[in-house]
C-alpha positions as CSV (number, residue, x, y, z in Angstrom):
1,X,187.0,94.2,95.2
2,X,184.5,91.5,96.3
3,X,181.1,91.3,94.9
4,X,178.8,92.3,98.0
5,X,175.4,90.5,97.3
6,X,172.9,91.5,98.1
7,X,172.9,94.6,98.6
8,X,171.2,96.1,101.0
9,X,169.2,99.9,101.9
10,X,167.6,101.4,104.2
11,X,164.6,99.4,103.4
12,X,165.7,96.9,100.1
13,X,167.4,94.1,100.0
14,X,168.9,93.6,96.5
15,X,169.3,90.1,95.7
16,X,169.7,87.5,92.8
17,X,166.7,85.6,91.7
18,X,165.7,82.3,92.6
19,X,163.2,79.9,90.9
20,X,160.8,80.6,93.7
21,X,160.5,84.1,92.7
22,X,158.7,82.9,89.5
23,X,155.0,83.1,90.6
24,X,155.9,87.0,91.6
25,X,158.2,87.6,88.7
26,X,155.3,86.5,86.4
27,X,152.4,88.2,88.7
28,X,154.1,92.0,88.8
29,X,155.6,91.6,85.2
30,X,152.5,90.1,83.7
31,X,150.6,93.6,84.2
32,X,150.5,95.3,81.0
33,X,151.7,98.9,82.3
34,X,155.0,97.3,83.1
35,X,155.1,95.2,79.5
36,X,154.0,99.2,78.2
37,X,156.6,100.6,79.1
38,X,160.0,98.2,79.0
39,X,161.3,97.2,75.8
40,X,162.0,93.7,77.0
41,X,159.1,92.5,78.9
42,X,156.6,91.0,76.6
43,X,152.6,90.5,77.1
44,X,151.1,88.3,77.8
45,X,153.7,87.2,79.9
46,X,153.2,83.2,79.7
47,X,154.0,80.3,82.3
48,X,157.3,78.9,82.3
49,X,158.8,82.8,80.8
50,X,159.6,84.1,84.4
51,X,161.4,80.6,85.2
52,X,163.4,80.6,81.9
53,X,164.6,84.2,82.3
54,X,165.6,83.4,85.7
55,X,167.8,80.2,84.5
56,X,169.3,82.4,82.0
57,X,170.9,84.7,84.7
58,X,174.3,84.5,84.9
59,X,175.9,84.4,88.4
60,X,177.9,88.0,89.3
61,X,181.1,87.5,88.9
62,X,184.4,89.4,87.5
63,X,183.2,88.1,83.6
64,X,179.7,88.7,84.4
65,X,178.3,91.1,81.2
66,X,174.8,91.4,82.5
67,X,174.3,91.4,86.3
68,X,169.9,91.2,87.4
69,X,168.5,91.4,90.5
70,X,165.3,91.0,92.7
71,X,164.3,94.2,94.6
72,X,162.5,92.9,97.8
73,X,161.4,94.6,100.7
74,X,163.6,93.9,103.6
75,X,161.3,93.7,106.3
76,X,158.7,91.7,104.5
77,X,160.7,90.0,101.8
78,X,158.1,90.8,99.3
79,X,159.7,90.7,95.7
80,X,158.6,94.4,94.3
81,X,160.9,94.5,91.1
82,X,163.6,94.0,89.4
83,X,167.1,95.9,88.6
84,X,169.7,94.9,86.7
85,X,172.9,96.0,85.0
86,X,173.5,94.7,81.3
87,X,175.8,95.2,78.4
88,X,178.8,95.2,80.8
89,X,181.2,96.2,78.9
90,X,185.4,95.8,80.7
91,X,187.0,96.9,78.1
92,X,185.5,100.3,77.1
93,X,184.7,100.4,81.3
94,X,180.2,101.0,81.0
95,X,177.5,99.1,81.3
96,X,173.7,99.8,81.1
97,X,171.0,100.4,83.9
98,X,167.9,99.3,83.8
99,X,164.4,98.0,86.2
100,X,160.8,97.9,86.5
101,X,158.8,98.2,89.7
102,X,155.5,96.2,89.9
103,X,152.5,98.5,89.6
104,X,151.5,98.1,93.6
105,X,154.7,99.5,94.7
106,X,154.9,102.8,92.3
107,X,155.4,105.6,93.6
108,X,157.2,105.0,96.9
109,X,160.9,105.9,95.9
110,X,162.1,102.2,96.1
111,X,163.3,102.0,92.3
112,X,165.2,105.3,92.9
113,X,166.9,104.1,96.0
114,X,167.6,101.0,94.8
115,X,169.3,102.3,91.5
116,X,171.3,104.4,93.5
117,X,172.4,101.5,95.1
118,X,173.3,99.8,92.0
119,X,175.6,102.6,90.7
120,X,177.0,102.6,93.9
121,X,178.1,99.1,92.8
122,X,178.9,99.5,89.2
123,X,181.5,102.4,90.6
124,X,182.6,101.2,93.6
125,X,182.7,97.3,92.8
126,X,182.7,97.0,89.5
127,X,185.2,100.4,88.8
128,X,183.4,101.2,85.6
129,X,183.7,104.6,84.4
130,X,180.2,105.3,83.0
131,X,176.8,104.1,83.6
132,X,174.0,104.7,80.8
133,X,170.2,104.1,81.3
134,X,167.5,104.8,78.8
135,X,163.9,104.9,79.0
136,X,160.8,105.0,76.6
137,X,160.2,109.1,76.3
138,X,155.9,108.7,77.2
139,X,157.8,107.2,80.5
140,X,158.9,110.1,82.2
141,X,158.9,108.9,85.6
142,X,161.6,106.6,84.9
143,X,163.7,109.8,83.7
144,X,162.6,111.3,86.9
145,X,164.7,108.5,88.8
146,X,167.8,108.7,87.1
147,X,167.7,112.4,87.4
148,X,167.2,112.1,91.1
149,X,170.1,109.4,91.5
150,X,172.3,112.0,89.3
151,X,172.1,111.0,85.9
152,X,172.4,113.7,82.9
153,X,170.3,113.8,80.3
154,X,172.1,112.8,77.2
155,X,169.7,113.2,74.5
156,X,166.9,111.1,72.7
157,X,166.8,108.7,69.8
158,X,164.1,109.2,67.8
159,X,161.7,106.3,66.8
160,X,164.4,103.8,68.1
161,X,162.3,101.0,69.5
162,X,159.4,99.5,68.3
163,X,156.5,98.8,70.7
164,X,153.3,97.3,69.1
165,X,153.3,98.6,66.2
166,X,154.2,101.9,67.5
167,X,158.1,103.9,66.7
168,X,159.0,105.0,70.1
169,X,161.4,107.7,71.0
170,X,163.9,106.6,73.7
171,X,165.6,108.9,75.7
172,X,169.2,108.1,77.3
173,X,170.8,109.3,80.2
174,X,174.2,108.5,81.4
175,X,176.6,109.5,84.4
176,X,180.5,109.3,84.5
177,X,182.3,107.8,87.8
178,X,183.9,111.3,88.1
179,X,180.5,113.1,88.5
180,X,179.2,110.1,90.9
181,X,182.3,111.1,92.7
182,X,181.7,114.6,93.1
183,X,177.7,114.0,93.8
184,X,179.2,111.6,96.8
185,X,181.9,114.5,97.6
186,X,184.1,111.4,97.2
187,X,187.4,113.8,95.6
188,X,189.6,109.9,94.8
């Protein structure tokens, strides 16, 4: 199957980044209650670091092992976040899920439907067999998402990151393609 980007919702449009997304990228990622609560987004978040991460993207493709993506508003256009699918793994058929929504647009449902977009892809497109997302465990609105786009609670590592100075449980949550299926009422 082709690789449909962007994607598009009801009201995203799921894109790749380009460099003149920077400004935004540094702007929404730059608040610390996003830096807080990823494990990858660092703070300050200094020029130049939202142009090099969006250099080091690769293109989505069939080799592609990390897959990220600008969640924009498709009326406006306005960048609000980012979604992305990494540690794509073709032989053992899984890859992880994972975003952040800039502060201004919390609470308005678009990382939920735009992660349910994004499995969509990663079972549809991409034919993997299970998708895995994990989240810091003082974070439970980001459980609440991948609950609501069908995602089972799997269990938590304790103390598994480290965030300034701080052990943090992380808890993981994964779906198989069969249980996508069924949630879809897709019987394949």
């Amino acid at each position: 199957m082709g690789h449909s980007f962007p994607l598009t919702t009801e009201r995203l449009l799921i894109r790749s980044f380009n460099i003149g997304d920077a400004p935004t990228v540094q702007q929404l990622a730059g608040d610390r209650v996003i830096a807080d609560t990823t494990r990858i987004v660092p703070h300050p978040y200094a020029d130049g670091l939202a142009e090099e991460w969006i250099q080091s993207h690769q293109l989505p493709g069939p080799e592609s092992t990390s897959i990220e993506l600008a969640i924009t508003l498709r009326k406006e256009t306005t960048l609000v976040g980012a979604i992305s699918l990494v540690e794509i793994n073709r032989k053992d058929s899984r890859a992880e899920l994972g975003y952040w929504i800039g502060k201004p647009f919390w609470g308005l449902g678009y990382c939920t439907e735009a992660a349910a977009e994004l499995l969509e892809y990663a079972f549809q497109t991409l034919g993997l067999n299970r998708v895995s997302a994990r989240h810091l465990a003082r974070n439970p609105a980001s459980g609440r998402v991948l609950e609501k786009i069908g995602m089972i609670h799997e269990g938590c590592l304790r103390q598994h990151n480290k965030k300034w100075e701080t052990f943090e449980d992380v808890v993981i949550h994964g779906i198989l393609a069969a249980e996508w299926a069924d949630l879809k009422g897709d019987k394949r």
